[in-house]
C-alpha positions in Angstrom: 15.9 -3.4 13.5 16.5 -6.9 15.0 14.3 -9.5 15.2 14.0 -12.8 16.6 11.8 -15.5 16.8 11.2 -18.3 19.7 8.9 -21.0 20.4 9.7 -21.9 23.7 9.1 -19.9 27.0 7.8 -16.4 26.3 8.1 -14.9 30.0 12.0 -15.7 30.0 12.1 -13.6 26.3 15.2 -10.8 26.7 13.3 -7.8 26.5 12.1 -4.5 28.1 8.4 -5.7 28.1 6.0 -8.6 27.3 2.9 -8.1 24.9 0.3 -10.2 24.8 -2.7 -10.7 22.4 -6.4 -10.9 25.0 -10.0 -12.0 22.5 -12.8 -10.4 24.3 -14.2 -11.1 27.0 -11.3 -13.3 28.1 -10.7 -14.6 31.6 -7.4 -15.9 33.3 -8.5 -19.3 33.8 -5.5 -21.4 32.6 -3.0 -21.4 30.3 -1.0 -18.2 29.0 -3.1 -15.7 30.6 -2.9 -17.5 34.1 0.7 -17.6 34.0 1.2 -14.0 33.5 -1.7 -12.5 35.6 0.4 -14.9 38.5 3.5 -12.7 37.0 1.7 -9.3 37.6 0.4 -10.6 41.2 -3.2 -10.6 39.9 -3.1 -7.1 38.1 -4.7 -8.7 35.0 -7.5 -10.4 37.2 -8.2 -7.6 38.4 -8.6 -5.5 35.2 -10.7 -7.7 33.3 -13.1 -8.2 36.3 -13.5 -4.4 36.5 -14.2 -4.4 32.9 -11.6 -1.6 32.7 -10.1 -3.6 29.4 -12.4 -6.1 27.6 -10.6 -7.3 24.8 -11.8 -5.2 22.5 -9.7 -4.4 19.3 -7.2 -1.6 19.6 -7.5 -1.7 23.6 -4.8 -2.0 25.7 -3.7 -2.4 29.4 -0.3 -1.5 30.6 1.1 -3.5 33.6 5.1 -2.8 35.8 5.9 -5.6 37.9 9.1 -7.1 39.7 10.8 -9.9 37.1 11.4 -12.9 39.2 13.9 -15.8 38.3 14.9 -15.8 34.5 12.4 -13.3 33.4 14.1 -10.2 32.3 10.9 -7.9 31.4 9.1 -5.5 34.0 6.4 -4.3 31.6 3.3 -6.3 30.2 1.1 -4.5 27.2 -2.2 -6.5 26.9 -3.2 -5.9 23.8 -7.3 -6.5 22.7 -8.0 -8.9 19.5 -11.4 -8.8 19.5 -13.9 -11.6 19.0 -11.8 -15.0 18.6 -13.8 -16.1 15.9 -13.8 -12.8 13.3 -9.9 -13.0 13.9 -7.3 -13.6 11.0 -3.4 -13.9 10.4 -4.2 -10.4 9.0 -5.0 -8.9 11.9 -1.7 -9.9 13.3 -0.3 -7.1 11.7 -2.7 -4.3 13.6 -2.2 -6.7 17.2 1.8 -5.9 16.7 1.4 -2.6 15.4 -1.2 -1.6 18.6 1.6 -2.9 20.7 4.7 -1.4 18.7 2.6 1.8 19.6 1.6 1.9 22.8 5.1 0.1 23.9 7.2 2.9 21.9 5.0 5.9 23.6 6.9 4.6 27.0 10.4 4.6 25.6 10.3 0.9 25.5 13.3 -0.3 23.3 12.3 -4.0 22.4 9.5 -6.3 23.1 8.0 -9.8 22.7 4.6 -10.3 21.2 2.9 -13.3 21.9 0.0 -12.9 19.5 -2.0 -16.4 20.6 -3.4 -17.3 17.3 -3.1 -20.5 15.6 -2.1 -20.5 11.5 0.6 -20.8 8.8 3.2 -19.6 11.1 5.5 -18.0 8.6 2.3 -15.9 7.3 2.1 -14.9 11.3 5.3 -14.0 11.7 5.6 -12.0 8.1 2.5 -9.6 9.2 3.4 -8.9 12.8 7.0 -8.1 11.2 5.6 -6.0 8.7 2.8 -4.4 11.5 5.7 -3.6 13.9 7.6 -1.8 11.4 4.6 0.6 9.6 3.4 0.9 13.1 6.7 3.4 13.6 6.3 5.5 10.7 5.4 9.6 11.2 4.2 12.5 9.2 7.1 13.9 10.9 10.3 13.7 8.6 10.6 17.9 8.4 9.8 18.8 11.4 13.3 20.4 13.5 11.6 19.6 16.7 8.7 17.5 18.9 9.5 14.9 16.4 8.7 11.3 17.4 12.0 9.6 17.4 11.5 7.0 20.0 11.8 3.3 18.0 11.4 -0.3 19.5 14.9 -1.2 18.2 14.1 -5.1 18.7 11.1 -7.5 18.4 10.8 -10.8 19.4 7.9 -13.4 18.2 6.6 -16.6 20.4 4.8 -18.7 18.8 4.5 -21.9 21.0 5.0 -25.4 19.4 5.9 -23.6 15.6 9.0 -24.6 13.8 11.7 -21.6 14.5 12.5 -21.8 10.8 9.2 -20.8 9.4 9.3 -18.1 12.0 12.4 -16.8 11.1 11.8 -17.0 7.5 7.9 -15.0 8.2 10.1 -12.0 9.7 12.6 -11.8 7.1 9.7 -11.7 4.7 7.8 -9.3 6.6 10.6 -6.9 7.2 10.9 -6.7 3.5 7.6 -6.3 2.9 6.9 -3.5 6.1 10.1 -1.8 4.8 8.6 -1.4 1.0 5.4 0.1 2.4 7.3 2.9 4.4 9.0 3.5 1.2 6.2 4.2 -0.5 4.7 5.8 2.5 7.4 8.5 2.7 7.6 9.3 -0.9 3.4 9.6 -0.9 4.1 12.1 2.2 7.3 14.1 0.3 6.2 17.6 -0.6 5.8 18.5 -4.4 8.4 20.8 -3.9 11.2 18.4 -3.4 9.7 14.7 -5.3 9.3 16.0 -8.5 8.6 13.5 -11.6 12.5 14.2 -11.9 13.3 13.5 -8.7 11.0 10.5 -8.3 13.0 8.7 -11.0 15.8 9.6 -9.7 14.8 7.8 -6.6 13.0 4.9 -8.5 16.8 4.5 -9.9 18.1 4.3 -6.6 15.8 1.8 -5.4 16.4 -0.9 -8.7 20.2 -0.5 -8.0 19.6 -1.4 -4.6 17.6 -4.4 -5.0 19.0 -5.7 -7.9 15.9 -4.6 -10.7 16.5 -3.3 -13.9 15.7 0.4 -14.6 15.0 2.6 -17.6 13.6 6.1 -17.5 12.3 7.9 -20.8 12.6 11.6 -21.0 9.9 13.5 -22.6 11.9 13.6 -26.0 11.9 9.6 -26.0 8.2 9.8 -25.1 7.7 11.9 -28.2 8.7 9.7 -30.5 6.8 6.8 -28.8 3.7 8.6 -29.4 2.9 9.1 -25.7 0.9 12.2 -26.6 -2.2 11.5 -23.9 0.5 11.7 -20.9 2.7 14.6 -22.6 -0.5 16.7 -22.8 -0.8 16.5 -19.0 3.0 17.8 -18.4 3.0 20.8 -21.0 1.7 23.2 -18.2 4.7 22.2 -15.8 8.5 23.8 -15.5 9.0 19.9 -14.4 9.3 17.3 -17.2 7.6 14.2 -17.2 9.4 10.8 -16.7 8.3 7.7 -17.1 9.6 5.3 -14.8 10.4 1.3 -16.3 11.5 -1.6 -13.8 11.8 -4.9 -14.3 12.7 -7.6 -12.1 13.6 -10.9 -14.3 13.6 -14.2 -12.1 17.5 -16.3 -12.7 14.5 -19.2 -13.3 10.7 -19.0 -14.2 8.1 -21.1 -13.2 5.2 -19.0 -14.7 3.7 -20.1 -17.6 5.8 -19.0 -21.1 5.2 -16.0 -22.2 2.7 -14.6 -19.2 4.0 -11.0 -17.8 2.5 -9.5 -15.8 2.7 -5.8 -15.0 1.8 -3.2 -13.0 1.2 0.6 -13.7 0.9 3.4 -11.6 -0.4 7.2 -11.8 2.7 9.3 -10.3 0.6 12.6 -10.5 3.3 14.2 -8.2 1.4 17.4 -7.7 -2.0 18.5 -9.4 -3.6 21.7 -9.5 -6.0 20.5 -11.6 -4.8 22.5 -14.8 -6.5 24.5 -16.2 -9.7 23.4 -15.0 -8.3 24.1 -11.5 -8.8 23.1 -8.5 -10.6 24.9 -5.6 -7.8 26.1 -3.1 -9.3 24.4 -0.2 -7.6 20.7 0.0 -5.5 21.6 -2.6 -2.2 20.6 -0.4 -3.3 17.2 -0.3 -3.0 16.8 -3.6 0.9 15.5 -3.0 -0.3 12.6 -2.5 -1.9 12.0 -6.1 0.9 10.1 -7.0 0.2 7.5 -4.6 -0.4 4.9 -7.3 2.9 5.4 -8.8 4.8 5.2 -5.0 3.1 1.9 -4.9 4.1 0.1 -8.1 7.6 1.3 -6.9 7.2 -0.1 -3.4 5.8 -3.2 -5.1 8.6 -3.5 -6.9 11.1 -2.9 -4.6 9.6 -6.0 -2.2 10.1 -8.2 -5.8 13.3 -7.4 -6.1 14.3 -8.6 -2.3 11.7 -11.4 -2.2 12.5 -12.7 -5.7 9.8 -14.5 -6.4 9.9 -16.8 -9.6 7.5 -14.8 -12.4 9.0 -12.1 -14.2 7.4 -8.7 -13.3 7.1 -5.7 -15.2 6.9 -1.9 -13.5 5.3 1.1 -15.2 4.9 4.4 -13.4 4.2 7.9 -15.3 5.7 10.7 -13.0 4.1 14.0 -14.2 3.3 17.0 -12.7 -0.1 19.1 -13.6 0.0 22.9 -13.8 -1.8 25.9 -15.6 0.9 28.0 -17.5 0.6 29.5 -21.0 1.3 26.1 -22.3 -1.3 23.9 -20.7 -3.7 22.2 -22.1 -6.8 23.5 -22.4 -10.5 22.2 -22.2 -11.5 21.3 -25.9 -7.8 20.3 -26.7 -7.6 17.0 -29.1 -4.4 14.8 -28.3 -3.4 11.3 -29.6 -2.6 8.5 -27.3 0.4 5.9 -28.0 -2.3 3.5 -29.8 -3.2 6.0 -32.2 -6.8 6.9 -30.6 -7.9 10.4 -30.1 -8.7 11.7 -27.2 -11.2 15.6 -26.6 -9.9 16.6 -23.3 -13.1 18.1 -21.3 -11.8 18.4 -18.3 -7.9 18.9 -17.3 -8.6 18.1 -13.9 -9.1 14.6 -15.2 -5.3 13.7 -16.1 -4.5 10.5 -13.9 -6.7 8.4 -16.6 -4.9 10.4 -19.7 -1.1 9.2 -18.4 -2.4 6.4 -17.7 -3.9 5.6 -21.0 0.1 5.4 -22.3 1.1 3.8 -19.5 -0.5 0.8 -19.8 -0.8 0.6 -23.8 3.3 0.7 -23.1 3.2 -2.0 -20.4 1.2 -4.2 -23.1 3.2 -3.2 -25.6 6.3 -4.4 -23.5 4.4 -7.8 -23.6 2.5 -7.7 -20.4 -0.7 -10.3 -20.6 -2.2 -9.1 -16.8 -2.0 -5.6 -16.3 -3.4 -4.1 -13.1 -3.0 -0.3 -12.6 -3.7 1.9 -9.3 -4.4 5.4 -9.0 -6.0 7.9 -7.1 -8.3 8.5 -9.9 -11.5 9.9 -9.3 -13.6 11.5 -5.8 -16.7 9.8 -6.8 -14.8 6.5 -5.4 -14.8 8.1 -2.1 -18.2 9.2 -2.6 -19.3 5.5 -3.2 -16.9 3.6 -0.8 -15.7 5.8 1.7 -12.1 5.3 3.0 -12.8 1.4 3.8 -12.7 -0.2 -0.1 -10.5 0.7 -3.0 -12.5 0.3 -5.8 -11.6 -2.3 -8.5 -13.0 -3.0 -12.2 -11.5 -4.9 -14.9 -11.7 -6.7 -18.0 -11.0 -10.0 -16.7 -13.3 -11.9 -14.1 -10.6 -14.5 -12.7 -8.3 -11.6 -12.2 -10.6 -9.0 -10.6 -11.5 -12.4 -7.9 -7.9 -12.7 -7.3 -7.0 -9.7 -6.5 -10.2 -9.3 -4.0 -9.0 -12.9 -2.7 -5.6 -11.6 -2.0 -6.8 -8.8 -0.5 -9.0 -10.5 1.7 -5.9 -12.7 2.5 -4.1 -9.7 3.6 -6.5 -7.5 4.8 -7.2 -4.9 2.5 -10.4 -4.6 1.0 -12.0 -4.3 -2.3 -15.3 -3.6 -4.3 -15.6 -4.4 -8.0 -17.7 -1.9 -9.8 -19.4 -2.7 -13.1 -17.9 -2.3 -16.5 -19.7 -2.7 -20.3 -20.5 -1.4 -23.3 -23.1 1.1 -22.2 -20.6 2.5 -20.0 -18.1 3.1 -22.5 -20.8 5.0 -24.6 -20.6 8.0 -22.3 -17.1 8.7 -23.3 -17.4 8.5 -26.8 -16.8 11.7 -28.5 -18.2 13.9 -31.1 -15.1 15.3 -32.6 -12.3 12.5 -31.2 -12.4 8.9 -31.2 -13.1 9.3 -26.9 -13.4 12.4 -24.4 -11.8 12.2 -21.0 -15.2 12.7 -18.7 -18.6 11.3 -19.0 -21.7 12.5 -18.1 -21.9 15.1 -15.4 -22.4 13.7 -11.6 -22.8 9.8 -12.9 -20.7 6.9 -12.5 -17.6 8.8 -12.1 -15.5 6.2 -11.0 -16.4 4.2 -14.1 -16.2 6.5 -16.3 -12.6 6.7 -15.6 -12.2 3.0 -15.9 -13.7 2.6 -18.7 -11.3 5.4 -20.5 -8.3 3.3 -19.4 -10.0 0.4 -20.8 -10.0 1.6 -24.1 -5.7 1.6 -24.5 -5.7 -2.0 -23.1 -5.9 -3.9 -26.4 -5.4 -8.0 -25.5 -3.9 -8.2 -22.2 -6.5 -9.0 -19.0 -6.8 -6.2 -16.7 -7.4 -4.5 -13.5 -7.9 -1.3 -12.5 -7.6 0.0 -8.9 -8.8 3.5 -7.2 -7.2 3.8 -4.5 -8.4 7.8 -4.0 -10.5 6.8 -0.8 -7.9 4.5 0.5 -4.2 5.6 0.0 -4.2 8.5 2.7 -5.9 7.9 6.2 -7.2 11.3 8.0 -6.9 9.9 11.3 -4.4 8.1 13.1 -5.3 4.7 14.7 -3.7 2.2 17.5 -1.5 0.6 14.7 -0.7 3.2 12.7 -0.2 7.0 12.0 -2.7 9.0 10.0 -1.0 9.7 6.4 -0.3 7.7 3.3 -1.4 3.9 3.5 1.1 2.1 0.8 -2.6 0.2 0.1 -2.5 -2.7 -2.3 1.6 -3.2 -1.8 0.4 -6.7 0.3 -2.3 -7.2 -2.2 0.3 -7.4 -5.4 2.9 -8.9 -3.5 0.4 -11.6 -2.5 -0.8 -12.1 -6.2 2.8 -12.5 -7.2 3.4 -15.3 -4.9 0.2 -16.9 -6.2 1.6 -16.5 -10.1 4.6 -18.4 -9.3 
């Protein structure tokens, strides 16, 4: 996709149509907005008086008029912001996205998206790159026909009075970063039938040769000898081995402090039934997607190796599949974890938290100090926040704040949940040193943390479940309903802060 940025005239832009970013309640007093509703002969004048588009967020009004002079464009999107004052760079990303949308609906090739927003202009040019380009990714990929294969095949960015350098470096950025986040998106929506833990490596491979990361994957075999039994337990009722997948990106000069790494872990459950305690067979299909965690350390990584930032980063995912053969295991089963703890299995339906358990003990053992992992973990998060927070807990105060801080930065949201000791009492064992559920129907989200907790020895950590907030039900202006690649920006963002 081509981009290109300008600062100067954004009428006399080469493109199909002009989009243009309206705060409610708006008028076309002056400026911008005068200018173009003199381009449309009054169309936008007449609109906003009739109250027929308000500005509100997600709203849009679609104008054809008769280009005059040097103005090449016929089409005008106005595209609502909402209220001035609740308006971030963020929400650049969902103003382009709205427009990328509506625009592409029409068979519109290529636009220009004057967003009107004053900031760090390469952080506005980065998210409206990034918005343009999730904005165009579908559910669609198998379908042999009414697929959705109209694509704006070039955007343009004004920003008045910036420097066309920061712009231009803001879209490279955020074509990197929109890019990583469909990759994740389209592996989170591959069926179980074709992304295998096999095939997910095999993929994760591709990926480090193309952008320049180091790769290692360990066969169940090598994972035997390491000790790994918490994750192998989860695998032994599947035809499909477990991987796990090992990237590294290592900058040609650090600027982190000596010795820091920091890592990130991902559950790559790429189908679960649930095991033996199995899952009910209504919603099971969505269950693809439980390897959402994993797809988004990979897209993570992926951005690293492109963006090469200056901190050496460390990528963990366990790629597993969870069935209910002859050799599963079974409810009172006692397995032993790469740090020598033993765990009572309770529940098999519980697994994310048991490959996880090696995961990160290996990232720490690798050297990692910070170790945040994501996963779809538990249903109680969805219970308790719903589809709008991913819920975060950790051993480590200033790193929980940065992650919520990034977030915020980026617009993705998060809610810390409480850890401690009494907690962790309601997965101690009788039998085993710790059981993988606590107490029926309470603090199930927790409980889960807590587990993971127990294989992170030294390092400071954070732990993400992204169950509510990695697949959206519904579609909205900006995007298509599906998986969300959640936390890619957030991670990305707390790299760029470590350097």
């Amino acid at each position: 996709m081509k981009s290109q940025a300008i600062t100067g005239n954004f009428q006399e832009a080469n493109v199909d149509a002009l989009a243009v970013g309206i705060f409610k309640d708006e008028r076309t007093n002056n400026g911008a907005l005068k200018d173009l509703d003199k381009l449309t002969g009054g169309q936008i004048a007449s609109v906003l008086k009739a109250e027929e588009f308000n500005g509100e967020a997600g709203d849009t009004a679609y104008f054809v008029f008769e280009p005059k002079g040097k103005i090449k464009a016929s089409r005008l999107l106005l595209v609502g912001a909402g209220e001035r004052n609740d308006f971030k760079t963020a929400d650049v990303s969902i103003l382009a996205g709205t427009a990328t949308r509506s625009l592409r609906k029409r068979n519109i090739k290529s636009f220009a998206l004057m967003p009107r927003f004053e900031g760090n202009d390469d952080e506005i040019a980065s998210t409206a790159m990034a918005g343009v380009l999730t904005s165009q990714f579908e559910l669609d990929k198998y379908k042999t026909k009414d697929r959705n294969d109209k694509r704006i095949d070039n955007f343009v960015l004004c920003v008045e009075g910036a420097k066309e350098k920061d712009l231009k470096n803001g879209l490279e950025r955020g074509e990197i970063i929109g890019e990583a986040m469909n990759f994740t998106r389209d592996l989170a929506n591959e069926p179980p039938n074709v992304l295998t833990p096999t095939e997910m490596a095999n993929r994760a491979q591709k990926m480090a040769k193309e952008v320049g990361l180091k790769c290692e994957i360990f066969d169940e075999a090598k994972m035997e000898k390491m000790g790994m039994g918490s994750l192998l337990s989860v695998s032994r009722g599947s035809d499909q081995p477990a991987k796990l997948i090992v990237l590294r990106y290592e900058p040609k000069k650090s600027t982190g402090k000596k010795g820091e790494l920091l890592s990130f872990v991902g559950k790559g459950i790429t189908f679960d039934t649930g095991g033996i305690s199995i899952k009910p067979s209504e919603g099971m299909d969505a269950m693809k997607y439980d390897m959402s965690g994993g797809a988004s350390v990979l897209g993570t990584m992926r951005a690293i190796g492109l963006l090469q930032p200056t901190v050496p980063v460390l990528g963990v995912v366990a790629a597993v599949e969870n069935m209910p053969d002859g050799n599963a295991s079974r409810p009172s089963d006692v397995v032993t974890a790469m740090n020598g703890k033993t765990i009572e299995i309770l529940n098999t339906d519980a697994e994310g938290r048991l490959i996880l358990a090696d995961a990160v003990a290996y990232a720490e053992k690798q050297g990692a100090t910070r170790i945040v992992d994501m996963a779809t973990l538990t249903g109680a998060v969805i219970i308790a926040l719903g589809d709008l927070n991913t819920g975060i807990m950790g051993n480590d105060q200033d790193l929980v704040d940065d992650i919520i801080e990034c977030g915020k930065e980026v617009g993705e949201n998060f809610w810390q949940l409480p850890l401690g000791k009494e907690y962790s009492k309601g997965i101690k064992s009788d039998i085993a040193d710790i059981k993988n559920i606590g107490p029926a129907r309470k603090a199930g989200t927790i409980m889960g943390a807590v587990f993971i907790q127990e294989f992170v020895k030294d390092a400071k950590w954070a732990h993400l479940d992204i169950a509510g907030t990695a697949w959206a039900d519904d579609a909205k202006p900006h995007r298509s309903k599906g998986p969300t690649a959640v936390a890619i920006r957030t991670l990305l963002k707390l790299v760029e802060k470590s350097q």
